[in-house]
mmCIF file of the protein (N, C-alpha, C, O) and its ligand, coordinates in Angstrom:
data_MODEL
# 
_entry.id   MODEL 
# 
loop_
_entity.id 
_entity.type 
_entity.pdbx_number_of_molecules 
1 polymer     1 
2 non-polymer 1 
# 
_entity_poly.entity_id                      1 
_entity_poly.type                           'polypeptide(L)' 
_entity_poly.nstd_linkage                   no 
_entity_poly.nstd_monomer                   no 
_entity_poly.pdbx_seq_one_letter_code       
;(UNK)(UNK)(UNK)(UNK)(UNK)(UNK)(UNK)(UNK)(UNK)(UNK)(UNK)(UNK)(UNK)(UNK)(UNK)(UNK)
(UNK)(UNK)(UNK)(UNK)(UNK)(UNK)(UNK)(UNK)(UNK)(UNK)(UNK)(UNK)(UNK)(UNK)(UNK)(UNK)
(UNK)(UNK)(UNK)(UNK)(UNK)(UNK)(UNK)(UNK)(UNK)(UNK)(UNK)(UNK)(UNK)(UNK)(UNK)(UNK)
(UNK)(UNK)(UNK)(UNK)(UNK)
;
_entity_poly.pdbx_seq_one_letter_code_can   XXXXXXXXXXXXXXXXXXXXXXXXXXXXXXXXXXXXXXXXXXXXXXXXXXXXX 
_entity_poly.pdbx_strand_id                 A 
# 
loop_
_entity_poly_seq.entity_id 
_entity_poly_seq.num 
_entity_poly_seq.mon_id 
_entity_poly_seq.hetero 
1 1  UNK n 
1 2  UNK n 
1 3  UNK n 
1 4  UNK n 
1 5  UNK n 
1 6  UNK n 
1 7  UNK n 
1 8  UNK n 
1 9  UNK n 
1 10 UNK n 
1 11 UNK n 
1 12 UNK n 
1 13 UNK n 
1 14 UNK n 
1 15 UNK n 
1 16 UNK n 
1 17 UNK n 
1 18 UNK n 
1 19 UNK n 
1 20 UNK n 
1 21 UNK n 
1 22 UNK n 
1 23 UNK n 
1 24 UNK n 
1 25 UNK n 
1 26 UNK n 
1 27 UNK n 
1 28 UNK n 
1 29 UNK n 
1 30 UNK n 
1 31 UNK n 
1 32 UNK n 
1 33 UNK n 
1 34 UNK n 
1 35 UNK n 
1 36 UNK n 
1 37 UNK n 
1 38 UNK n 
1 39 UNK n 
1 40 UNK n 
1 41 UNK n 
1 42 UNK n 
1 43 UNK n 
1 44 UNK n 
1 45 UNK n 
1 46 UNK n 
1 47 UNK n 
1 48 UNK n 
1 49 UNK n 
1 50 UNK n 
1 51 UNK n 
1 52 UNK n 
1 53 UNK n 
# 
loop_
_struct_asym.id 
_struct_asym.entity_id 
A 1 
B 2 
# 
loop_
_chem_comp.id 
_chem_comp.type 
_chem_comp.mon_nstd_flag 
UNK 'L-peptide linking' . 
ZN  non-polymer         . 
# 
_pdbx_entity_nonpoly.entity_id   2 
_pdbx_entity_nonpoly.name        ? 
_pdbx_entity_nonpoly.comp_id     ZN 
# 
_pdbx_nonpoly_scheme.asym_id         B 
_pdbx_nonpoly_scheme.entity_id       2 
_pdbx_nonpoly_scheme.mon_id          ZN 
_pdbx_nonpoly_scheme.ndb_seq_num     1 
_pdbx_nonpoly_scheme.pdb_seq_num     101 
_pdbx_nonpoly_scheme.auth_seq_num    101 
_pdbx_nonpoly_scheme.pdb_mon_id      ZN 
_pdbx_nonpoly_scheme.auth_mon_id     ZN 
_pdbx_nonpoly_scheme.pdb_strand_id   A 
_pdbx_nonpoly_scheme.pdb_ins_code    . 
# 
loop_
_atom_site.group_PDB 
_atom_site.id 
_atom_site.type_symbol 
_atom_site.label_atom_id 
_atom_site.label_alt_id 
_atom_site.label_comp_id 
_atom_site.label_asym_id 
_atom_site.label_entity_id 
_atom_site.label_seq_id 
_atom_site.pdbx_PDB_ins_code 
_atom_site.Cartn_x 
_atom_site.Cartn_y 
_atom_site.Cartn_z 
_atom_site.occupancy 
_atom_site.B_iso_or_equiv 
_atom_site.pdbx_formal_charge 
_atom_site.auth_seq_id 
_atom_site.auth_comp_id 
_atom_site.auth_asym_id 
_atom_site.auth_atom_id 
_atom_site.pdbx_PDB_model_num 
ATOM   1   N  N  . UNK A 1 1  ? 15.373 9.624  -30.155 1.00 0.00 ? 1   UNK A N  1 
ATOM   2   C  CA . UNK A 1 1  ? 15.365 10.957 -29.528 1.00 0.00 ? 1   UNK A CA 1 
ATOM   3   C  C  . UNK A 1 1  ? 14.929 10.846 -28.058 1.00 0.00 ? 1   UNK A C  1 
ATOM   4   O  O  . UNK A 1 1  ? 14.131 9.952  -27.778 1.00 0.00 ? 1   UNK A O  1 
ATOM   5   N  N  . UNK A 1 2  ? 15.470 11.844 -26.882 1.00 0.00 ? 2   UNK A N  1 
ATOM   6   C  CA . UNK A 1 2  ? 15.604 11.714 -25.564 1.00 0.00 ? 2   UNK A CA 1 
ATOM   7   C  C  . UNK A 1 2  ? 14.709 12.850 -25.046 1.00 0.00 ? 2   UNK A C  1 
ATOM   8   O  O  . UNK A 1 2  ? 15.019 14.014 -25.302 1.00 0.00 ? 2   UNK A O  1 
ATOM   9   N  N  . UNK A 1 3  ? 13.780 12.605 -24.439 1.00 0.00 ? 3   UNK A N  1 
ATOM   10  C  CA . UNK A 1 3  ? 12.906 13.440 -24.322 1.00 0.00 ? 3   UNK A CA 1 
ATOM   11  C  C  . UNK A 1 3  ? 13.326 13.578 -22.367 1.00 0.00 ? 3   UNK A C  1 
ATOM   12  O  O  . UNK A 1 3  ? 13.304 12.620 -21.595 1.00 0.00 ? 3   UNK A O  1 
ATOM   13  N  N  . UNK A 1 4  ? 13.631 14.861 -22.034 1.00 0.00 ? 4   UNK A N  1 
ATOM   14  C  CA . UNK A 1 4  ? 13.905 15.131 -20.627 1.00 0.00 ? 4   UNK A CA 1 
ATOM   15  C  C  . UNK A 1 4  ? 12.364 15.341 -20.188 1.00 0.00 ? 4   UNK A C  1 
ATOM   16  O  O  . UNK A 1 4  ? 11.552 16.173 -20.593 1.00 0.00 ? 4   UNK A O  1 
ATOM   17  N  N  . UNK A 1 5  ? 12.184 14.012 -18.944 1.00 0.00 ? 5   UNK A N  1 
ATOM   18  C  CA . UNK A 1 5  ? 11.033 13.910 -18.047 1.00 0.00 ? 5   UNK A CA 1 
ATOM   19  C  C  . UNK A 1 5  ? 10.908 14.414 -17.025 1.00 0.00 ? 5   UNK A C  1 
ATOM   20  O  O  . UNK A 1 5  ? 10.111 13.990 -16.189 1.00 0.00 ? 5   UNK A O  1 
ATOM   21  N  N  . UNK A 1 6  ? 11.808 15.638 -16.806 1.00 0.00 ? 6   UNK A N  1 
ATOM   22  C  CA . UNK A 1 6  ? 11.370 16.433 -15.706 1.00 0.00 ? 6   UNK A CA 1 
ATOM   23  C  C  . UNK A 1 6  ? 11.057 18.103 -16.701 1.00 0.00 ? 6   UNK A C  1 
ATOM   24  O  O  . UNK A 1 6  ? 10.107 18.735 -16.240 1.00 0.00 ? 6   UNK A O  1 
ATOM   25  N  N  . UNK A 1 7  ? 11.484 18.507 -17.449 1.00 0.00 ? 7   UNK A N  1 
ATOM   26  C  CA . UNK A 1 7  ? 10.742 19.774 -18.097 1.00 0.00 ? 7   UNK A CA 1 
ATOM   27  C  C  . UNK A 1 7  ? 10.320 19.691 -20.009 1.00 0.00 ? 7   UNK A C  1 
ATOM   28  O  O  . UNK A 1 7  ? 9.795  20.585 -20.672 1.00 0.00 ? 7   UNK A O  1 
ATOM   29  N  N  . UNK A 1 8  ? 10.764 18.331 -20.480 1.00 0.00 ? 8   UNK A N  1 
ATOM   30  C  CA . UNK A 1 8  ? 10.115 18.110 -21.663 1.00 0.00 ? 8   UNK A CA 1 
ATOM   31  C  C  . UNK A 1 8  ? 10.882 18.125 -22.710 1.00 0.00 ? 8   UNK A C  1 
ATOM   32  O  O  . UNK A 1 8  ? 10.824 17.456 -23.742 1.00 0.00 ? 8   UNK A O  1 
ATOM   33  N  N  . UNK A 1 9  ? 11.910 19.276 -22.232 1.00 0.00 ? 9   UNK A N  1 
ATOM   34  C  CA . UNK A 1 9  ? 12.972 19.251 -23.398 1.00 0.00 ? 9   UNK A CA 1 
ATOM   35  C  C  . UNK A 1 9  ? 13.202 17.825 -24.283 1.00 0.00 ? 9   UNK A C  1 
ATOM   36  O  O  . UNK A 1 9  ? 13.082 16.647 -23.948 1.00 0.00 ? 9   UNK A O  1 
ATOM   37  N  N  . UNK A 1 10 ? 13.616 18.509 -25.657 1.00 0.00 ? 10  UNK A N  1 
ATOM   38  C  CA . UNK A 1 10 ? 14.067 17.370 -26.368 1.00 0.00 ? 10  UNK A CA 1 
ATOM   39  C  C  . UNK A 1 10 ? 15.632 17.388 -26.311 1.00 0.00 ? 10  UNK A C  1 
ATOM   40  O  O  . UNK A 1 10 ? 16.104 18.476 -26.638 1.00 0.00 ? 10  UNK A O  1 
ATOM   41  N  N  . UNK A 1 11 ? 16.436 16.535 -26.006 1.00 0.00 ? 11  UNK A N  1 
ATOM   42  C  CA . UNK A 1 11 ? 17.495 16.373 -25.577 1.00 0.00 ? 11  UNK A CA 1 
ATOM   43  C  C  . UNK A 1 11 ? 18.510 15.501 -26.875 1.00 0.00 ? 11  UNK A C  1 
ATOM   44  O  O  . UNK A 1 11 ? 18.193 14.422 -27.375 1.00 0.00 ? 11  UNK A O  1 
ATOM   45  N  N  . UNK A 1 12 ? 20.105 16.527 -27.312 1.00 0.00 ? 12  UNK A N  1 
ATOM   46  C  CA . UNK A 1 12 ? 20.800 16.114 -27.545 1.00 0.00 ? 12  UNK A CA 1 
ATOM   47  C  C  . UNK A 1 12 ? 21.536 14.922 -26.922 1.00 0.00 ? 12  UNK A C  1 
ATOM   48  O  O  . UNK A 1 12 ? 21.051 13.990 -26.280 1.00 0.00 ? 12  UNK A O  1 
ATOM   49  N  N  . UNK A 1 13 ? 22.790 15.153 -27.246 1.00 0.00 ? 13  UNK A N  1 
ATOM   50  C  CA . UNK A 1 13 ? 24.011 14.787 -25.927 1.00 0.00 ? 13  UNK A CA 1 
ATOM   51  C  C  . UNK A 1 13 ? 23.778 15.296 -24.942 1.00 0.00 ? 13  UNK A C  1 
ATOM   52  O  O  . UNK A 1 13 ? 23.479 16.489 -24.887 1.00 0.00 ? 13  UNK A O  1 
ATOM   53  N  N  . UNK A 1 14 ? 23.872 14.327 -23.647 1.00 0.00 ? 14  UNK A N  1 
ATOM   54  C  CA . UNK A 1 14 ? 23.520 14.949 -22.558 1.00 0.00 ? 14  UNK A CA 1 
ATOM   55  C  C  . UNK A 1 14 ? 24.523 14.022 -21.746 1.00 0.00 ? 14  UNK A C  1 
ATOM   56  O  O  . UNK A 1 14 ? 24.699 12.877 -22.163 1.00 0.00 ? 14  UNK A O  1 
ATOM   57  N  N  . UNK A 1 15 ? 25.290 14.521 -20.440 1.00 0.00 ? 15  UNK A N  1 
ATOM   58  C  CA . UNK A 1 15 ? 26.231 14.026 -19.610 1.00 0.00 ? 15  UNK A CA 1 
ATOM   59  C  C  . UNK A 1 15 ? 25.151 13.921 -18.354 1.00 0.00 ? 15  UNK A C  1 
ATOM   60  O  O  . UNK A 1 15 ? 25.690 13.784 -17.256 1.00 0.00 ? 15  UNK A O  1 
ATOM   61  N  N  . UNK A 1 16 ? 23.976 13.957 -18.362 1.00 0.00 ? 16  UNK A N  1 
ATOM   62  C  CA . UNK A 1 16 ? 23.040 14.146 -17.095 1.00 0.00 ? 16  UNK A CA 1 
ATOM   63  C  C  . UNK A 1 16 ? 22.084 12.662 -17.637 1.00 0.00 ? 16  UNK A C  1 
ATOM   64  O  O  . UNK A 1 16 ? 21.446 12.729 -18.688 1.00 0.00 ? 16  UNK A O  1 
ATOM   65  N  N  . UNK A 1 17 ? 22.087 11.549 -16.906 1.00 0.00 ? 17  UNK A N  1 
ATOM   66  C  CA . UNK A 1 17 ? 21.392 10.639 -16.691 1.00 0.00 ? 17  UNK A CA 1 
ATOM   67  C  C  . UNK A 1 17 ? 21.166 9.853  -15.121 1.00 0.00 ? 17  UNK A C  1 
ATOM   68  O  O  . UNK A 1 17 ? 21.953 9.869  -14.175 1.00 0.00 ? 17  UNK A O  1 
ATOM   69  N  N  . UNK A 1 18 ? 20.279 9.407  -15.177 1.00 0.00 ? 18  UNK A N  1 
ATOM   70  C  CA . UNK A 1 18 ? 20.129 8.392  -14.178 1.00 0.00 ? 18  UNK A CA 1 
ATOM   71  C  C  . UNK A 1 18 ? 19.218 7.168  -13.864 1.00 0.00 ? 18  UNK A C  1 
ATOM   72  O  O  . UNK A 1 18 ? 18.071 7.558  -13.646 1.00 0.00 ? 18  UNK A O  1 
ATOM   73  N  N  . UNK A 1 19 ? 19.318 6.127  -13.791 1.00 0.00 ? 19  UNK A N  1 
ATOM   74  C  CA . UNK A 1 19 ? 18.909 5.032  -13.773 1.00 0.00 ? 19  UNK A CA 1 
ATOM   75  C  C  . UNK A 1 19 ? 17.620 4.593  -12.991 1.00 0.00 ? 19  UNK A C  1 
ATOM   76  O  O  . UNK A 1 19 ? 17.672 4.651  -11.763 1.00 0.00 ? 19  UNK A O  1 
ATOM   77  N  N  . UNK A 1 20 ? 16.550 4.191  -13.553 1.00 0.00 ? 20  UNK A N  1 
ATOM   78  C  CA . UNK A 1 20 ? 15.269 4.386  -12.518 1.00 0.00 ? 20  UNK A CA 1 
ATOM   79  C  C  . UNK A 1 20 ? 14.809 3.259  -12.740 1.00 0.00 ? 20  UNK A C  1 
ATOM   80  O  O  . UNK A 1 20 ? 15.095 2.946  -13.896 1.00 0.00 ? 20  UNK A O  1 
ATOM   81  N  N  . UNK A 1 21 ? 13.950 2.083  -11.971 1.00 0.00 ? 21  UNK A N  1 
ATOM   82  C  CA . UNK A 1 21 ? 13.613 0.824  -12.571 1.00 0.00 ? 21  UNK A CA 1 
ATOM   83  C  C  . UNK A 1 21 ? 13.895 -0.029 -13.616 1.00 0.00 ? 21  UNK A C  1 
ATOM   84  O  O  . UNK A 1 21 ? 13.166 -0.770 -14.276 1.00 0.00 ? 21  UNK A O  1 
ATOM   85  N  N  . UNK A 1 22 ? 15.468 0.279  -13.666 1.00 0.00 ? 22  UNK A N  1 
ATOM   86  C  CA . UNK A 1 22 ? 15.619 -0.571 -14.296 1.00 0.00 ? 22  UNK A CA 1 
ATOM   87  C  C  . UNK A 1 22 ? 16.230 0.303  -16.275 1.00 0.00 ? 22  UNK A C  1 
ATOM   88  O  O  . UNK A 1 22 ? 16.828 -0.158 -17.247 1.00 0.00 ? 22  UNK A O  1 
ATOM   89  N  N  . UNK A 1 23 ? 15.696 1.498  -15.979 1.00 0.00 ? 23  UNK A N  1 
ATOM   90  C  CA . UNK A 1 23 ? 15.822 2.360  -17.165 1.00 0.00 ? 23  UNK A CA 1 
ATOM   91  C  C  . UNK A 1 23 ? 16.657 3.146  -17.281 1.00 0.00 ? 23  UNK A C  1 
ATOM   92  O  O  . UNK A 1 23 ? 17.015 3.477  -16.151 1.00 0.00 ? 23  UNK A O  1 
ATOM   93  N  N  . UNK A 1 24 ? 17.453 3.901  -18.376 1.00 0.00 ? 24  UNK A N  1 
ATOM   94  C  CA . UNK A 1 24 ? 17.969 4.995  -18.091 1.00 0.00 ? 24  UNK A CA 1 
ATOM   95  C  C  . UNK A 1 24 ? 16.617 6.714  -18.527 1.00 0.00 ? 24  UNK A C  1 
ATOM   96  O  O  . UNK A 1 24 ? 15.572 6.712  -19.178 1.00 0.00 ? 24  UNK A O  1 
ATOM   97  N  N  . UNK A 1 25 ? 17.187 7.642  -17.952 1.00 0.00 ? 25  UNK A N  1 
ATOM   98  C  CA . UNK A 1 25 ? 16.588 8.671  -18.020 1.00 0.00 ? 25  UNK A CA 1 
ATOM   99  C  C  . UNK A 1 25 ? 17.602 9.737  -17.887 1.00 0.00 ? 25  UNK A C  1 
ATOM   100 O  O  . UNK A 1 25 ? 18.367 9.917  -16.939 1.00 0.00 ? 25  UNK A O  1 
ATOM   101 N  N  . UNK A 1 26 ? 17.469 10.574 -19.232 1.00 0.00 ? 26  UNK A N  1 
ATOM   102 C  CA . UNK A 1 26 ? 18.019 11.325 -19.250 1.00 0.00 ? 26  UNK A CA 1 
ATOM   103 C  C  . UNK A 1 26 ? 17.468 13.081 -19.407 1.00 0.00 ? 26  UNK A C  1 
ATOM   104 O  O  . UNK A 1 26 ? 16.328 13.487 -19.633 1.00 0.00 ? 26  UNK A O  1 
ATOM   105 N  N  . UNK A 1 27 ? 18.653 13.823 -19.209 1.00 0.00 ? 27  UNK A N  1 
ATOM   106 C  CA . UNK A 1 27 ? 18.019 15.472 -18.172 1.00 0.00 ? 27  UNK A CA 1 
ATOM   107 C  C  . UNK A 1 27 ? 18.964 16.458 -19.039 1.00 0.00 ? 27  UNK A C  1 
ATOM   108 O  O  . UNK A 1 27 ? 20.114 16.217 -19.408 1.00 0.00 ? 27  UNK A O  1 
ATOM   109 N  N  . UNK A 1 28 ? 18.427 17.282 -19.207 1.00 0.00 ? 28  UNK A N  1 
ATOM   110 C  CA . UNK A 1 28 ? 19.210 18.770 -19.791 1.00 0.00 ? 28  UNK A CA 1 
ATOM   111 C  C  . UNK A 1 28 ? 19.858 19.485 -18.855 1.00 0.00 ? 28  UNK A C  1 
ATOM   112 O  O  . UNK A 1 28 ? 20.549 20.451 -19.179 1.00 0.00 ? 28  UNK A O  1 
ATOM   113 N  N  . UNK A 1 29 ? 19.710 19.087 -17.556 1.00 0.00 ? 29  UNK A N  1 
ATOM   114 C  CA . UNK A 1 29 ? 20.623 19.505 -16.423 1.00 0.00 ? 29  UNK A CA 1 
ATOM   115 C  C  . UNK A 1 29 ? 20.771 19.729 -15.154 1.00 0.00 ? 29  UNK A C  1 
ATOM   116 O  O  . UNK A 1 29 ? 19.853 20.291 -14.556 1.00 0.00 ? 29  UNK A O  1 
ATOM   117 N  N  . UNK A 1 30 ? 21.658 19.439 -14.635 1.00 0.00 ? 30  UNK A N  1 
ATOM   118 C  CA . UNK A 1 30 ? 21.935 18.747 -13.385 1.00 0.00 ? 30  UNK A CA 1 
ATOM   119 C  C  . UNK A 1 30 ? 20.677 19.170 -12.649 1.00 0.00 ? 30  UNK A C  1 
ATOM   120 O  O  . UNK A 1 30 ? 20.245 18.233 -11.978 1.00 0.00 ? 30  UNK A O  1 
ATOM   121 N  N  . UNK A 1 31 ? 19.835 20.443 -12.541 1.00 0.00 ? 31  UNK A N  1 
ATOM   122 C  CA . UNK A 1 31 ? 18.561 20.566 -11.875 1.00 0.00 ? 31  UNK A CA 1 
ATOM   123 C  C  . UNK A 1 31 ? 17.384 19.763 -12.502 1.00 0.00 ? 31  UNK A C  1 
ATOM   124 O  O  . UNK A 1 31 ? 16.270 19.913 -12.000 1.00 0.00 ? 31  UNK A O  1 
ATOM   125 N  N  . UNK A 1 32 ? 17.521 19.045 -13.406 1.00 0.00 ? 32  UNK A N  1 
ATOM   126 C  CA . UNK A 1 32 ? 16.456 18.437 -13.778 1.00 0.00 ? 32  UNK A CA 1 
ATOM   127 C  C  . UNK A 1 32 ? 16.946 17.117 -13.551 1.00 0.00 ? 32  UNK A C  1 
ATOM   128 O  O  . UNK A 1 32 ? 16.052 16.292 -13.739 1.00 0.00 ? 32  UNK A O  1 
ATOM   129 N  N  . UNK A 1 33 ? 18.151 16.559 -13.181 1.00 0.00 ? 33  UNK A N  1 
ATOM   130 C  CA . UNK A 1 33 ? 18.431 15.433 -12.695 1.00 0.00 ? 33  UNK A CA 1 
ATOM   131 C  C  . UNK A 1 33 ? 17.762 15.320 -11.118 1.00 0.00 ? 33  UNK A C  1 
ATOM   132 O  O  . UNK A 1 33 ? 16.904 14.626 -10.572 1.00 0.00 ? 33  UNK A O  1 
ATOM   133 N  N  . UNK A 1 34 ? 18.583 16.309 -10.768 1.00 0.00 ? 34  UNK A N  1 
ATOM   134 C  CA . UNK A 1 34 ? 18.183 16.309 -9.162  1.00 0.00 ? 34  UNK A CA 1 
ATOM   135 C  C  . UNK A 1 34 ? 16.577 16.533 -9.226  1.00 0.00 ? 34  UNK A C  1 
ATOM   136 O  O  . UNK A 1 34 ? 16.245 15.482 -8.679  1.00 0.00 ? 34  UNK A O  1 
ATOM   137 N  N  . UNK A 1 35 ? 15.770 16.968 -9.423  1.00 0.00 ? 35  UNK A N  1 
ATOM   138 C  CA . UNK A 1 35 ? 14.386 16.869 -9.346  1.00 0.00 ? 35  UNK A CA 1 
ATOM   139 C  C  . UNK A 1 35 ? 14.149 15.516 -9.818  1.00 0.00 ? 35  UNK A C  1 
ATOM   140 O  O  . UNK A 1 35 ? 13.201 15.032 -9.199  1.00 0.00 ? 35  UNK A O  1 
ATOM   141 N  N  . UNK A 1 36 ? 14.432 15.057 -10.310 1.00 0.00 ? 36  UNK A N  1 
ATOM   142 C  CA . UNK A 1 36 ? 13.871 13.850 -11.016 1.00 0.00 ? 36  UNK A CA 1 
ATOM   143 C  C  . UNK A 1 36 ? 14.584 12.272 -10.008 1.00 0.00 ? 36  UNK A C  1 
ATOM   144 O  O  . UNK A 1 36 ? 14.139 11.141 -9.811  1.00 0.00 ? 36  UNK A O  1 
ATOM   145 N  N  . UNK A 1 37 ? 15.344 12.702 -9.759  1.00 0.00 ? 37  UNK A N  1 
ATOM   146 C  CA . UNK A 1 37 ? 16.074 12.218 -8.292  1.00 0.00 ? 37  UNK A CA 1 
ATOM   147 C  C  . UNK A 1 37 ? 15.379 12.284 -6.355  1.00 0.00 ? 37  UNK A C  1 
ATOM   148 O  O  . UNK A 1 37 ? 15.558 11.644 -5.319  1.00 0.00 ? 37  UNK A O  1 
ATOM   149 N  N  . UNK A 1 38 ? 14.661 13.330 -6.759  1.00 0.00 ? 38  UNK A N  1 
ATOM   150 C  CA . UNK A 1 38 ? 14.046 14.110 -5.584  1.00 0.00 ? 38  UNK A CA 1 
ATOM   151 C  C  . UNK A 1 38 ? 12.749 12.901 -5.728  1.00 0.00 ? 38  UNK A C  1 
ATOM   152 O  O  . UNK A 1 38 ? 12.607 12.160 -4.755  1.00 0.00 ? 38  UNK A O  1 
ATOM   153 N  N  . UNK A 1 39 ? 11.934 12.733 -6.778  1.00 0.00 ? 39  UNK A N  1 
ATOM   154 C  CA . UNK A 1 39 ? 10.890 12.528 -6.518  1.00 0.00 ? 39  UNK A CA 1 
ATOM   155 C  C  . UNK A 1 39 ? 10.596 11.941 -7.922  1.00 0.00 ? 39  UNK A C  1 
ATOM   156 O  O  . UNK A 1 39 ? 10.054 12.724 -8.701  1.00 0.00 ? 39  UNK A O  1 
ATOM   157 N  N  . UNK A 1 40 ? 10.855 10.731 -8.360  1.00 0.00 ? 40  UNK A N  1 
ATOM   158 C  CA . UNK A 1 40 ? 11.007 9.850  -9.437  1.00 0.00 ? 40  UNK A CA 1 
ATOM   159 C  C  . UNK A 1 40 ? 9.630  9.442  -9.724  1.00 0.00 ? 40  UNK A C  1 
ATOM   160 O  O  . UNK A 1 40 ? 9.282  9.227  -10.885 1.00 0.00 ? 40  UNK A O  1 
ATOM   161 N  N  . UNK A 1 41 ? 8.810  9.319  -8.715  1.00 0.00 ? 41  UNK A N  1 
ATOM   162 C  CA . UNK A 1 41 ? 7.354  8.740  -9.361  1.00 0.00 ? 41  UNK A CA 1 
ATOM   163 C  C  . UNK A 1 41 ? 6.591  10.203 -9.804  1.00 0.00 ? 41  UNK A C  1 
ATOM   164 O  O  . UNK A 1 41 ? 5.474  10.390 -10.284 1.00 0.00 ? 41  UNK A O  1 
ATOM   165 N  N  . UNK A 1 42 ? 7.336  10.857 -9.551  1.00 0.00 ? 42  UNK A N  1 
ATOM   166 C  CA . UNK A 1 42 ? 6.381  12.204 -10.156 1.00 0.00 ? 42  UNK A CA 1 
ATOM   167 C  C  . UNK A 1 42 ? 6.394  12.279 -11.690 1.00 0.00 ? 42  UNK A C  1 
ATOM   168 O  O  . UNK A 1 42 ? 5.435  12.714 -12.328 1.00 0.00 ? 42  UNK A O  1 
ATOM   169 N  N  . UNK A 1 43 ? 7.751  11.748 -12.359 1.00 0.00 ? 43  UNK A N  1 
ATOM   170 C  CA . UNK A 1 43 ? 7.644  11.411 -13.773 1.00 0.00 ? 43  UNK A CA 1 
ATOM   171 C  C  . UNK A 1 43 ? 7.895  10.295 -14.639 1.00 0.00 ? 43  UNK A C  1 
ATOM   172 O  O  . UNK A 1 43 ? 8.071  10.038 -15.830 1.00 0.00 ? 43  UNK A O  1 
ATOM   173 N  N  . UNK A 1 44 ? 7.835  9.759  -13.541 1.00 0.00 ? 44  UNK A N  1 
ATOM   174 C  CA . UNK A 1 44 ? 7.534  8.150  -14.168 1.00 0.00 ? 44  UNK A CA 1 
ATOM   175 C  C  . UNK A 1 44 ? 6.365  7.364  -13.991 1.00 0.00 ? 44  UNK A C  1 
ATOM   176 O  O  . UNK A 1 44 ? 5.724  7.221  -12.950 1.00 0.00 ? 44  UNK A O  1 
ATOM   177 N  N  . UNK A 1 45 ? 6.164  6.894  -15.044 1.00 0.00 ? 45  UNK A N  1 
ATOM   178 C  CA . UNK A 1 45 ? 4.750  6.206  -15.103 1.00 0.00 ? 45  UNK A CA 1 
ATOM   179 C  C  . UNK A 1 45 ? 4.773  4.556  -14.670 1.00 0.00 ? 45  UNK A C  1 
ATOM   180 O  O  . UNK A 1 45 ? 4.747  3.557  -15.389 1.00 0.00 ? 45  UNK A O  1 
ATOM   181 N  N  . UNK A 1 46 ? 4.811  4.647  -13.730 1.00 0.00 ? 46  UNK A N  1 
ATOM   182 C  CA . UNK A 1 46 ? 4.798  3.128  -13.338 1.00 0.00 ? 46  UNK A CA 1 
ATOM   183 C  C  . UNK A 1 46 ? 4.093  1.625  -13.866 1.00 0.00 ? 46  UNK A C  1 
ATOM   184 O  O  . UNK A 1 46 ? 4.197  0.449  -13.518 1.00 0.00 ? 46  UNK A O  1 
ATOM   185 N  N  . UNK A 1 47 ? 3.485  2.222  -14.686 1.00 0.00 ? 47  UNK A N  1 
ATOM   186 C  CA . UNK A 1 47 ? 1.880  1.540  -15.318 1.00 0.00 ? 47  UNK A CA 1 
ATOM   187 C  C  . UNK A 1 47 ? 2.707  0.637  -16.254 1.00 0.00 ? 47  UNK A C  1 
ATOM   188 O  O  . UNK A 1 47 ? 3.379  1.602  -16.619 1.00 0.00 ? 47  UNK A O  1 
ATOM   189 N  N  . UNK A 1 48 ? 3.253  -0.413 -16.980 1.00 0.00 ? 48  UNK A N  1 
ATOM   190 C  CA . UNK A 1 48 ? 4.172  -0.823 -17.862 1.00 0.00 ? 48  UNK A CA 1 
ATOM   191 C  C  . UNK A 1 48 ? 3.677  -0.523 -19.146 1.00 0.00 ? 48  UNK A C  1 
ATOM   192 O  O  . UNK A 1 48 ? 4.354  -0.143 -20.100 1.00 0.00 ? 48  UNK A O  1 
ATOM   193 N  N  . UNK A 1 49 ? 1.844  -0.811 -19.110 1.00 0.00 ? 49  UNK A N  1 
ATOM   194 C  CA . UNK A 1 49 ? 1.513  -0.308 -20.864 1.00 0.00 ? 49  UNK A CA 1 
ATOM   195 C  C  . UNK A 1 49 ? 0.854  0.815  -20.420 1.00 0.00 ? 49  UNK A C  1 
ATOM   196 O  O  . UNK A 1 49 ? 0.254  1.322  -19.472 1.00 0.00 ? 49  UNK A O  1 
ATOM   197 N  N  . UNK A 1 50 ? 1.204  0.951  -21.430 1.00 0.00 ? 50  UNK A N  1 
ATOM   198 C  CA . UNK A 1 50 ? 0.327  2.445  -22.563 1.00 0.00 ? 50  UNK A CA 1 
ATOM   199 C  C  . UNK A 1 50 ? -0.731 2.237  -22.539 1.00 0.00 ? 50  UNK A C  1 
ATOM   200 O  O  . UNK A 1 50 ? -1.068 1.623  -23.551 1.00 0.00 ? 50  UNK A O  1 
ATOM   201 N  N  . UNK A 1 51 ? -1.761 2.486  -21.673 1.00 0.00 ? 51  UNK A N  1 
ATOM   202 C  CA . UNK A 1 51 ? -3.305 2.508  -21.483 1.00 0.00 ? 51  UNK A CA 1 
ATOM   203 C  C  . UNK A 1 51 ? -3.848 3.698  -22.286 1.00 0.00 ? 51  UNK A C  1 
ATOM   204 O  O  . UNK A 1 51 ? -4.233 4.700  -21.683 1.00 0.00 ? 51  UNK A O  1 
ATOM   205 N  N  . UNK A 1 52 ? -3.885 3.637  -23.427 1.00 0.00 ? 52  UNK A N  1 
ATOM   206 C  CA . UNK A 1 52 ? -4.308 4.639  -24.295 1.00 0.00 ? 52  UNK A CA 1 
ATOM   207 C  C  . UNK A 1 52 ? -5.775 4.198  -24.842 1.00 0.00 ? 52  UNK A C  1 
ATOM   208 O  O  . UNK A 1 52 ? -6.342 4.940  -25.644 1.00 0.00 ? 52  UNK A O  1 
ATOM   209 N  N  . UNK A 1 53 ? -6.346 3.074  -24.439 1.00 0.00 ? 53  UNK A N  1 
ATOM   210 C  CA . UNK A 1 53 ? -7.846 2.840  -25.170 1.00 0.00 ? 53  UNK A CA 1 
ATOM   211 C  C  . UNK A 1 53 ? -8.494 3.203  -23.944 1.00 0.00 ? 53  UNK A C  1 
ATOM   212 O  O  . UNK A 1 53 ? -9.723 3.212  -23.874 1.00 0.00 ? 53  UNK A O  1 
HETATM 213 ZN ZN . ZN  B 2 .  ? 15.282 19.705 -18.165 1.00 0.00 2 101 ZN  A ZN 1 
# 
């Protein structure tokens, strides 16, 4: 399951992706592409692990 990282949605089929370090990331729509395009470290976590302890 595809969770859109610019407003959270849980995401079907989606024709809105784009490629970020190396990843794909996918968007519920073209405004959540373009934001996420605009300013990529705002929802991407650069950190590689999961610092959860
Ligand atoms: Zn969205």
């Amino acid at each position: 399951m595809q969770y859109d990282p610019v407003c959270g949605k849980k995401l079907g089929k989606t024709e809105y992706h784009h490629e970020y370090h190396g990843k794909v990331y996918y968007f519920c729509s073209e405004d959540c592409l373009y934001e996420f395009m605009g300013n990529p470290g705002k929802y991407v976590k650069d950190d590689p692990h999961d610092s959860s302890c």
